[in-house]
Jmol script that loads the backbone (N, CA, C; Angstrom):
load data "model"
ATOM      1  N   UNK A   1     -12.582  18.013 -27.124  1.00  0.00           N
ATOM      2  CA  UNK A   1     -11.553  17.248 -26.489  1.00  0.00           C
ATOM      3  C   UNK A   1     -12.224  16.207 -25.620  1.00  0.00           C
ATOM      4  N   UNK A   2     -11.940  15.196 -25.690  1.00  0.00           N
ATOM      5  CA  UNK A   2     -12.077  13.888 -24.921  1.00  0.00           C
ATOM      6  C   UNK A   2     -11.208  13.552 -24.156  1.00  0.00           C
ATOM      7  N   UNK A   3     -11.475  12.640 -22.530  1.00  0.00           N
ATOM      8  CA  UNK A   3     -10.262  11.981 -21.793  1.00  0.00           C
ATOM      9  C   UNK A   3     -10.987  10.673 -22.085  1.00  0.00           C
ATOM     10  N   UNK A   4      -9.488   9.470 -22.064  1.00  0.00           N
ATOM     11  CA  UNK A   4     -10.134   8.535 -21.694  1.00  0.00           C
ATOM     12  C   UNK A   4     -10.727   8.231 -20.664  1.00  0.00           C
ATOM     13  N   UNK A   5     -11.798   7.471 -20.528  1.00  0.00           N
ATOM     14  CA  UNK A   5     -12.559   6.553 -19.372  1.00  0.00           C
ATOM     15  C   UNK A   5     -12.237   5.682 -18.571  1.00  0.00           C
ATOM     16  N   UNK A   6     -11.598   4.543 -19.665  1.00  0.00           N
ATOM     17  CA  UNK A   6     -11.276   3.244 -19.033  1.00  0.00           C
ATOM     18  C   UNK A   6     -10.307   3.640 -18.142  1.00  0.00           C
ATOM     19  N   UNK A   7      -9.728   1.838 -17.589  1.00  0.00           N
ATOM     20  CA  UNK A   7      -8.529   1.910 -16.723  1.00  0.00           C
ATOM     21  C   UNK A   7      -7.434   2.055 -17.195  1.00  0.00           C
ATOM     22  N   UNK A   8      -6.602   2.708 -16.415  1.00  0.00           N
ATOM     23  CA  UNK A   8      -5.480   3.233 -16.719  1.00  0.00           C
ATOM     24  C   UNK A   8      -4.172   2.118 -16.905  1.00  0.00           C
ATOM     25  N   UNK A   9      -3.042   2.764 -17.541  1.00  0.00           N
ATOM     26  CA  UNK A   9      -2.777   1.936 -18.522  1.00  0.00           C
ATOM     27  C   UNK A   9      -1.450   1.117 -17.193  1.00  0.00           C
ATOM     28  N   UNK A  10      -1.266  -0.024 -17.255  1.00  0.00           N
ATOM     29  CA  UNK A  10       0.066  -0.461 -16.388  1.00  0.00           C
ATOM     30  C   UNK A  10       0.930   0.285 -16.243  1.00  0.00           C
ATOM     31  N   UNK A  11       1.692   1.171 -16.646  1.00  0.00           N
ATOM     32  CA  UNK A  11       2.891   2.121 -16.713  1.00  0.00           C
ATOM     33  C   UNK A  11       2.149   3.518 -15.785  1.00  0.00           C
ATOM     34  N   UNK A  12       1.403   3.706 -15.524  1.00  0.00           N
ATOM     35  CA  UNK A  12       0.568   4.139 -14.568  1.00  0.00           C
ATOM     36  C   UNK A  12       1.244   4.054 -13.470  1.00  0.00           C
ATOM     37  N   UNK A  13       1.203   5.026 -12.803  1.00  0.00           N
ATOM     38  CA  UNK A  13       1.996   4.716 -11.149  1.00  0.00           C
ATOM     39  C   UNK A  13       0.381   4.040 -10.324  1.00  0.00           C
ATOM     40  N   UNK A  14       0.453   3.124  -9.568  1.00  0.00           N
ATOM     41  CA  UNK A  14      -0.614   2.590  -8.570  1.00  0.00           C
ATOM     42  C   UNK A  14      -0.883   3.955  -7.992  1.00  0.00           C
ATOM     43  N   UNK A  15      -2.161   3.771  -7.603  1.00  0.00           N
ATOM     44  CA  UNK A  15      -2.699   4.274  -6.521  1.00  0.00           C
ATOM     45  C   UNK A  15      -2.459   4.371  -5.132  1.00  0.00           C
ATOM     46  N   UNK A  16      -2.469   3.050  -4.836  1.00  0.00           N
ATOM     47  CA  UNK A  16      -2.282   2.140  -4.042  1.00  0.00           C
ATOM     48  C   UNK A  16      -0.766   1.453  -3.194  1.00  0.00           C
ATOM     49  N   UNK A  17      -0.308   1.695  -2.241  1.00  0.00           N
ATOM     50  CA  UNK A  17       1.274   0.991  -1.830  1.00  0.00           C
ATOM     51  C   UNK A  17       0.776   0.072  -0.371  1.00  0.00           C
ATOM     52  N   UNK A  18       1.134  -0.833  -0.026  1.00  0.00           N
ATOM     53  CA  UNK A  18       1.039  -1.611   1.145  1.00  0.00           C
ATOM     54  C   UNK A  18       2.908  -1.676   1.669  1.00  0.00           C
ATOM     55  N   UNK A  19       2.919  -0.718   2.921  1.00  0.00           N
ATOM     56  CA  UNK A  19       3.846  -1.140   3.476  1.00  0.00           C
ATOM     57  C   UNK A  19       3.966  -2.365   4.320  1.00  0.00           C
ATOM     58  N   UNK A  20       4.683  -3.133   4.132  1.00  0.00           N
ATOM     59  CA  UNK A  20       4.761  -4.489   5.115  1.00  0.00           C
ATOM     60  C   UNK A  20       5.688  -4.171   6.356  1.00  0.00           C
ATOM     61  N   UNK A  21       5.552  -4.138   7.102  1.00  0.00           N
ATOM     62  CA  UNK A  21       6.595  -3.952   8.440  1.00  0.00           C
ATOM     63  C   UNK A  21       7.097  -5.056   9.141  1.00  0.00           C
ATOM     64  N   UNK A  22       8.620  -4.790   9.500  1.00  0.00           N
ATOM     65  CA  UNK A  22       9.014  -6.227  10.679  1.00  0.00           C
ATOM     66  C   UNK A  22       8.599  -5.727  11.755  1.00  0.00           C
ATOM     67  N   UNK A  23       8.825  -6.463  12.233  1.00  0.00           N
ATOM     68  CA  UNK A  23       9.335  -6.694  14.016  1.00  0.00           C
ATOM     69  C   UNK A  23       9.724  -5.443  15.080  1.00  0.00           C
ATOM     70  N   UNK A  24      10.634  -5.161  14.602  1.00  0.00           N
ATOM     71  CA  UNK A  24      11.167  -4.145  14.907  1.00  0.00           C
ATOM     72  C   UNK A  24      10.768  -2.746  14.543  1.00  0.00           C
ATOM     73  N   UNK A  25       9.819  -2.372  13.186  1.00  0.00           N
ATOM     74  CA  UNK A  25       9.141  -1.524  13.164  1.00  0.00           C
ATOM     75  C   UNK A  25       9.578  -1.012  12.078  1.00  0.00           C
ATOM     76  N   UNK A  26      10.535  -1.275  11.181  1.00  0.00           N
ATOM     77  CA  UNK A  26      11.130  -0.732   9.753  1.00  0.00           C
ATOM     78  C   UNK A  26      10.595  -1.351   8.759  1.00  0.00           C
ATOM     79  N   UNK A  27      10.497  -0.658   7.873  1.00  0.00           N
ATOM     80  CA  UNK A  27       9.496  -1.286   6.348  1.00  0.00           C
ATOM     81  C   UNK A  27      10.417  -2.297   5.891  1.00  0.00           C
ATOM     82  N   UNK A  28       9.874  -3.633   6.071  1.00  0.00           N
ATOM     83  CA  UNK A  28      10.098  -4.517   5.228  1.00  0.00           C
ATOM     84  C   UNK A  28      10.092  -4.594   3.914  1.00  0.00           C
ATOM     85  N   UNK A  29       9.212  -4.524   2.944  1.00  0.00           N
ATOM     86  CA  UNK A  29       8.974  -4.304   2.161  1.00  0.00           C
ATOM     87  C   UNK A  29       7.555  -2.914   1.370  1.00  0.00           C
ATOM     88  N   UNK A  30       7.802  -2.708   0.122  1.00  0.00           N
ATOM     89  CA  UNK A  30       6.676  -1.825  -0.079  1.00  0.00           C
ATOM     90  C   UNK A  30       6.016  -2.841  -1.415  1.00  0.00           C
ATOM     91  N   UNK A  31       4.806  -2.523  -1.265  1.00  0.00           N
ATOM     92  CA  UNK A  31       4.245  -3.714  -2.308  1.00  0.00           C
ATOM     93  C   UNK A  31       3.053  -2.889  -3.130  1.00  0.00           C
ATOM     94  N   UNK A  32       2.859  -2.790  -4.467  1.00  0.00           N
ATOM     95  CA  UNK A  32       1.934  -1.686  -5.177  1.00  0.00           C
ATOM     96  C   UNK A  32       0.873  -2.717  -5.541  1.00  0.00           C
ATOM     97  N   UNK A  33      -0.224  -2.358  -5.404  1.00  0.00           N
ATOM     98  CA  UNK A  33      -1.512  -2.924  -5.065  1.00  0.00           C
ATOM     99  C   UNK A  33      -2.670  -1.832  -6.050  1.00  0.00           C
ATOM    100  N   UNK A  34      -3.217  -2.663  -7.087  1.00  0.00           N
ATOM    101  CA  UNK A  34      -3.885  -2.114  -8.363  1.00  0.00           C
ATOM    102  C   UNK A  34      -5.555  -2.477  -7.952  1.00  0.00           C
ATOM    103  N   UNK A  35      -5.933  -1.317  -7.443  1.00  0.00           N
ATOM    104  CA  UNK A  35      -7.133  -1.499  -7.372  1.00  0.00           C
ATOM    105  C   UNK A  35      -8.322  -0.329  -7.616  1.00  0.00           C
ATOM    106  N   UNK A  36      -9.424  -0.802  -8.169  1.00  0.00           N
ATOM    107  CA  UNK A  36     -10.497   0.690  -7.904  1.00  0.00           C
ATOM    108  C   UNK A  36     -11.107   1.336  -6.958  1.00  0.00           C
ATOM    109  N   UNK A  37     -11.223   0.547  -5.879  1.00  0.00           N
ATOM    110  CA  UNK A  37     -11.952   1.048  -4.306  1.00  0.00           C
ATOM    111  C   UNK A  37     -10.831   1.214  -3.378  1.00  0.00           C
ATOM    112  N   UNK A  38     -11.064   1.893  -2.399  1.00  0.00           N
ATOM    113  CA  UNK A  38      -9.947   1.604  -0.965  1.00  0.00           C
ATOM    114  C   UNK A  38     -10.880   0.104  -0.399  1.00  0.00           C
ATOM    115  N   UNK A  39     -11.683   0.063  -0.704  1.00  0.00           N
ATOM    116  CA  UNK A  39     -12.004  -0.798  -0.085  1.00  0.00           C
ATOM    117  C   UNK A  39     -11.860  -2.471  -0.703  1.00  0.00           C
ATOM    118  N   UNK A  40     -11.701  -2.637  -2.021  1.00  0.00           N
ATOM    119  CA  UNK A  40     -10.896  -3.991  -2.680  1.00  0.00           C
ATOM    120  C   UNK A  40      -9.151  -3.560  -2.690  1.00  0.00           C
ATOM    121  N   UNK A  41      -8.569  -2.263  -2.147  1.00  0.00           N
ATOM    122  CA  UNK A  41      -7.308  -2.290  -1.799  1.00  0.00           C
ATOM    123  C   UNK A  41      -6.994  -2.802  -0.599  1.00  0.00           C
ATOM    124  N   UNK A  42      -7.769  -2.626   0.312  1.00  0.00           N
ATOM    125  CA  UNK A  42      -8.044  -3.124   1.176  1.00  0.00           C
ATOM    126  C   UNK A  42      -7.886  -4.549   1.538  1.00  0.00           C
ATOM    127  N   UNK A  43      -8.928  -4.891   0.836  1.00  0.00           N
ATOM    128  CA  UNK A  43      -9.193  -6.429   0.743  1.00  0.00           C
ATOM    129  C   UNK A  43      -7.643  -7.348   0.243  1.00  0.00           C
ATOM    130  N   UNK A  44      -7.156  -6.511  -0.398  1.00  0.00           N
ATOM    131  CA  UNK A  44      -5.939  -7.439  -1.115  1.00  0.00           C
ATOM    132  C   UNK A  44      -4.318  -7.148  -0.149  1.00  0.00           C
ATOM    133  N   UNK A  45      -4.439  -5.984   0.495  1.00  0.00           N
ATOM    134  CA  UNK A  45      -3.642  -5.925   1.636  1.00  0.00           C
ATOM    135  C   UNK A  45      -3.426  -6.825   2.884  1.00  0.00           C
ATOM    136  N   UNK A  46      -4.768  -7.028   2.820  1.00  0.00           N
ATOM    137  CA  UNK A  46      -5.421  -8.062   3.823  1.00  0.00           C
ATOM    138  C   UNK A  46      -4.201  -9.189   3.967  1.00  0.00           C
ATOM    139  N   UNK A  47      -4.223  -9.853   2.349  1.00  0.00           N
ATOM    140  CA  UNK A  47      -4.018 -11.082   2.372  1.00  0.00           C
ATOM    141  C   UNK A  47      -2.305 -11.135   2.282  1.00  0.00           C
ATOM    142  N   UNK A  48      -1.691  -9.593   1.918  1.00  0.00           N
ATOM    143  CA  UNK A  48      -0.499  -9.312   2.427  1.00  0.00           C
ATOM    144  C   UNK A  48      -0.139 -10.088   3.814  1.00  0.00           C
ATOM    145  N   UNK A  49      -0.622  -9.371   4.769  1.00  0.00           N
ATOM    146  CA  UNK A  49      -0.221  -9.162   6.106  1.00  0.00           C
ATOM    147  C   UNK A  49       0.467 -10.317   6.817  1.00  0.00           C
ATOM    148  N   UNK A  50      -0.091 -11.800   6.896  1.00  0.00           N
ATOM    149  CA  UNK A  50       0.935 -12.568   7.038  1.00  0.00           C
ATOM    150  C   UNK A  50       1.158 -12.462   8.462  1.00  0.00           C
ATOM    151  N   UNK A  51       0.404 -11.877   9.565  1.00  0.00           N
ATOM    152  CA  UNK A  51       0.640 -11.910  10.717  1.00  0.00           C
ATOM    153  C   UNK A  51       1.521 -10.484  10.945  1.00  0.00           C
ATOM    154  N   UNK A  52       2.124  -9.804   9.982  1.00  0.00           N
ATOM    155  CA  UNK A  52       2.645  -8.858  10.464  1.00  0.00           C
ATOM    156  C   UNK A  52       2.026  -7.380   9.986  1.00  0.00           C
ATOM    157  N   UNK A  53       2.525  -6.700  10.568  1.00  0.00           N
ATOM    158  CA  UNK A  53       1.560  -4.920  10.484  1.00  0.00           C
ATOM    159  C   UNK A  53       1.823  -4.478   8.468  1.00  0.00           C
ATOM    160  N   UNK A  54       0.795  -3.846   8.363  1.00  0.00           N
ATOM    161  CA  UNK A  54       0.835  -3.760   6.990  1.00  0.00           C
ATOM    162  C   UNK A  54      -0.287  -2.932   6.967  1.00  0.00           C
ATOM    163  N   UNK A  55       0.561  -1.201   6.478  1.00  0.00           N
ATOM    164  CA  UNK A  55      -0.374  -0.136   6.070  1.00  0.00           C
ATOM    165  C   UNK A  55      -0.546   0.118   4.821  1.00  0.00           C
ATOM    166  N   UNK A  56      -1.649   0.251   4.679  1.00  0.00           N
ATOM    167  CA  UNK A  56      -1.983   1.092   3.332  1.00  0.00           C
ATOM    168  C   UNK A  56      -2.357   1.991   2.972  1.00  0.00           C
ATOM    169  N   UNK A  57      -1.537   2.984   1.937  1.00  0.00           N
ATOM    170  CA  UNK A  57      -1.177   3.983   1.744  1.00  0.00           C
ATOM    171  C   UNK A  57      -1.852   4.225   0.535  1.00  0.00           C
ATOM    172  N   UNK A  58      -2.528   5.774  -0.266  1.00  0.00           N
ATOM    173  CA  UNK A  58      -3.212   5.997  -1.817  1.00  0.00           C
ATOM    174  C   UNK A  58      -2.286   7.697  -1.918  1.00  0.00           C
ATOM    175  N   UNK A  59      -0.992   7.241  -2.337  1.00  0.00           N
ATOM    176  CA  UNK A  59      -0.173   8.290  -2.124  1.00  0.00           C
ATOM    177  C   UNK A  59       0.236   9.138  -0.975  1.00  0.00           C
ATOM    178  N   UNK A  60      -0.331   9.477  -0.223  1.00  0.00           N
ATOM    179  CA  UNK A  60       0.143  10.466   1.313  1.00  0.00           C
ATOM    180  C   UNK A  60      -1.573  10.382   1.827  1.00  0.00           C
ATOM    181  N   UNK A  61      -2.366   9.402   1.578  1.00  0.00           N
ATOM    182  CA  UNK A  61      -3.292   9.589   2.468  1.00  0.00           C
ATOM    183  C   UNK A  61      -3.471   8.301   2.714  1.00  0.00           C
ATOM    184  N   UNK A  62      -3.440   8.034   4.136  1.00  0.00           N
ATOM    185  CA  UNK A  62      -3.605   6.893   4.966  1.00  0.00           C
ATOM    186  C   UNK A  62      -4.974   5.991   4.542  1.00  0.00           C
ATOM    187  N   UNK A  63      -4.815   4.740   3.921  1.00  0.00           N
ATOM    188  CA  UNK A  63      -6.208   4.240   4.007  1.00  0.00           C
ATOM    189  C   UNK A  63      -6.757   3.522   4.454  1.00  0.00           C
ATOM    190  N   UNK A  64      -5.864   1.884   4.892  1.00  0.00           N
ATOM    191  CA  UNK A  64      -6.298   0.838   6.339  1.00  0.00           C
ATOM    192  C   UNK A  64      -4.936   0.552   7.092  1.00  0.00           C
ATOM    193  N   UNK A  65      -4.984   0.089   8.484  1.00  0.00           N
ATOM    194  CA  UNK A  65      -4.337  -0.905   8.768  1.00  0.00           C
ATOM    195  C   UNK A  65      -4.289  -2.096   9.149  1.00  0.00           C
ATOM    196  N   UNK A  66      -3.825  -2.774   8.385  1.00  0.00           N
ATOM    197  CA  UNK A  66      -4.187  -4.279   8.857  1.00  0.00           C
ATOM    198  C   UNK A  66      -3.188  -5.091   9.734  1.00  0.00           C
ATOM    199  N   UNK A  67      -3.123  -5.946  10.424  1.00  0.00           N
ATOM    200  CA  UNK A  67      -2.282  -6.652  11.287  1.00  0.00           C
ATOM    201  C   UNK A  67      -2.512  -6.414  12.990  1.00  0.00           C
ATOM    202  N   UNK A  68      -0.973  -7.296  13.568  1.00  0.00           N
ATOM    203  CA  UNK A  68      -1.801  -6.951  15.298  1.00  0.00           C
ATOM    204  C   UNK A  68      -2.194  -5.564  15.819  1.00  0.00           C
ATOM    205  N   UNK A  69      -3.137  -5.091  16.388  1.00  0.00           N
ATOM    206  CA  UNK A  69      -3.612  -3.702  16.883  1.00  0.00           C
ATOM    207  C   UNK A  69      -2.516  -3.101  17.904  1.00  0.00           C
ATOM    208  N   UNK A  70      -1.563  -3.727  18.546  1.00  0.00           N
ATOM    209  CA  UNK A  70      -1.184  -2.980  19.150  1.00  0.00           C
ATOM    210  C   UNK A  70       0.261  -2.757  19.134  1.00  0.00           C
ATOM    211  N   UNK A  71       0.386  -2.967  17.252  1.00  0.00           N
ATOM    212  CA  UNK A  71       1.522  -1.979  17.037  1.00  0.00           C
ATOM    213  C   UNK A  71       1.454  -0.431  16.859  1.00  0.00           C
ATOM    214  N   UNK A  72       2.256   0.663  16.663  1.00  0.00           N
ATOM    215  CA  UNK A  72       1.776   1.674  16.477  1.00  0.00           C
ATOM    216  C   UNK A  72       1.649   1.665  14.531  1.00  0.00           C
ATOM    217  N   UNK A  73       1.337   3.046  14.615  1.00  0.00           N
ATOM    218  CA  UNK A  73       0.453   3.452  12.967  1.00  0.00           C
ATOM    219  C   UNK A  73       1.436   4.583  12.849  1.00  0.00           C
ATOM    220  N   UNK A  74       1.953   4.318  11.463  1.00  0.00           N
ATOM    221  CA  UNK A  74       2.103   5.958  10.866  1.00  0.00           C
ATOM    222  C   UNK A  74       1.531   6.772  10.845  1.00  0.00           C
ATOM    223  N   UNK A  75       2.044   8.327  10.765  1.00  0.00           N
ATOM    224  CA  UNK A  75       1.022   9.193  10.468  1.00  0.00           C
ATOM    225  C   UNK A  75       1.178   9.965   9.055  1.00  0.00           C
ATOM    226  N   UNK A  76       2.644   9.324   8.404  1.00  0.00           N
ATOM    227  CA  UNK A  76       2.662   9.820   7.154  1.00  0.00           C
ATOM    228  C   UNK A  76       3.686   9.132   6.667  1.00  0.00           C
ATOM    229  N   UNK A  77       4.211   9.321   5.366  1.00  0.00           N
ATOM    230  CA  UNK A  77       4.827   8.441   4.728  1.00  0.00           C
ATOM    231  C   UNK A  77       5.675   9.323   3.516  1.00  0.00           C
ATOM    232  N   UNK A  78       6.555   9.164   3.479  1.00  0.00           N
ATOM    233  CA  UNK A  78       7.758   9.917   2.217  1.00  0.00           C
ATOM    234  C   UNK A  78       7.696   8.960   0.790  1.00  0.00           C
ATOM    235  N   UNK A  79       7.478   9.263  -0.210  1.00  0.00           N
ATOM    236  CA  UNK A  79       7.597   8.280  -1.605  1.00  0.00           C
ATOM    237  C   UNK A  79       8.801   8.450  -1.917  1.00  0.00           C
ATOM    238  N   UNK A  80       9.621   7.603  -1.768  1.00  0.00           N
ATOM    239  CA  UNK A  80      10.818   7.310  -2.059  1.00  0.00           C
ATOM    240  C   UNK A  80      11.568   7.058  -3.925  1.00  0.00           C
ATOM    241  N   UNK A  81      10.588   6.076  -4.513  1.00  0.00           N
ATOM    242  CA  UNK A  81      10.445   6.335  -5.446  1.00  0.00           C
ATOM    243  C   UNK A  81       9.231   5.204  -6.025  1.00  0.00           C
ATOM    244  N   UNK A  82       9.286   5.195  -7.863  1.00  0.00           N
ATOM    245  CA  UNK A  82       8.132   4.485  -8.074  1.00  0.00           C
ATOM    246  C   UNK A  82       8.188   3.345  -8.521  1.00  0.00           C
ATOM    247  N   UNK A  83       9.571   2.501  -8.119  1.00  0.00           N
ATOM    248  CA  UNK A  83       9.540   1.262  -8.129  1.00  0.00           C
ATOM    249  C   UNK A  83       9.072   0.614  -6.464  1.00  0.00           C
ATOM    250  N   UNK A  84       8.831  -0.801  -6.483  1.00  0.00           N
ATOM    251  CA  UNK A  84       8.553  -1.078  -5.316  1.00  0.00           C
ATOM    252  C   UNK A  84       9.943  -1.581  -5.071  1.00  0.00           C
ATOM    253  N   UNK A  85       9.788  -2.123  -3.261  1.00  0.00           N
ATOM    254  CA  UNK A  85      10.969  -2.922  -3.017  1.00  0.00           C
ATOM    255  C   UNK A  85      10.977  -3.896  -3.100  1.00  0.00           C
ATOM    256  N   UNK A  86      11.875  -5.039  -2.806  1.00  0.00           N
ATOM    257  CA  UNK A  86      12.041  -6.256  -2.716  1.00  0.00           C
ATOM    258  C   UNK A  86      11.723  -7.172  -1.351  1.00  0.00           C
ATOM    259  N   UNK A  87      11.239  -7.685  -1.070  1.00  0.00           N
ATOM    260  CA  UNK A  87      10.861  -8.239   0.231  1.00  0.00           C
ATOM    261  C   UNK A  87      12.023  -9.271   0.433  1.00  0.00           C
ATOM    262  N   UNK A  88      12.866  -9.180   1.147  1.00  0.00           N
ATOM    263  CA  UNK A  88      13.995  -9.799   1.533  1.00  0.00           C
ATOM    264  C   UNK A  88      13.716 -11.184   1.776  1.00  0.00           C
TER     265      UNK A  88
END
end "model"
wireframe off; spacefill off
backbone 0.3
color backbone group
């Protein structure tokens, strides 16, 4: 028996979710982010952020946060489901 190697196929659930947050502290949007490292998930969250707080998530384990420092941080996160949302 063999598994495949390569990357996994689009219909694949991400790894990867970037919550975007307002103002006020409620998820703006959720955005799925296809990457092989936390650390090029990372990188592409980055360019999310937009001035506002934006965590990233690899299913229920916390992996950066990016935006101003002195908002607060989750400490966990519910999967709602496996589409993303819509950014209003």
């Amino acid at each position: 028996m063999s598994f495949p190697t390569g990357r996994r196929s689009s219909c694949a659930i991400s790894p990867y979710r970037a919550y975007r947050f307002a103002p006020d502290g409620s998820v703006r949007s959720t955005i799925l982010i296809e990457a092989d490292t936390d650390a090029e998930a990372a990188e592409r969250a980055l360019h999310l952020s937009d001035g506002e707080r934006v965590e990233l998530w690899s299913r229920a384990r916390f992996v950066a946060h990016v935006g101003p420092p002195d908002t607060p941080i989750a400490t966990s996160v519910r999967l709602l489901g496996d589409e993303p949302t819509i950014d209003p």
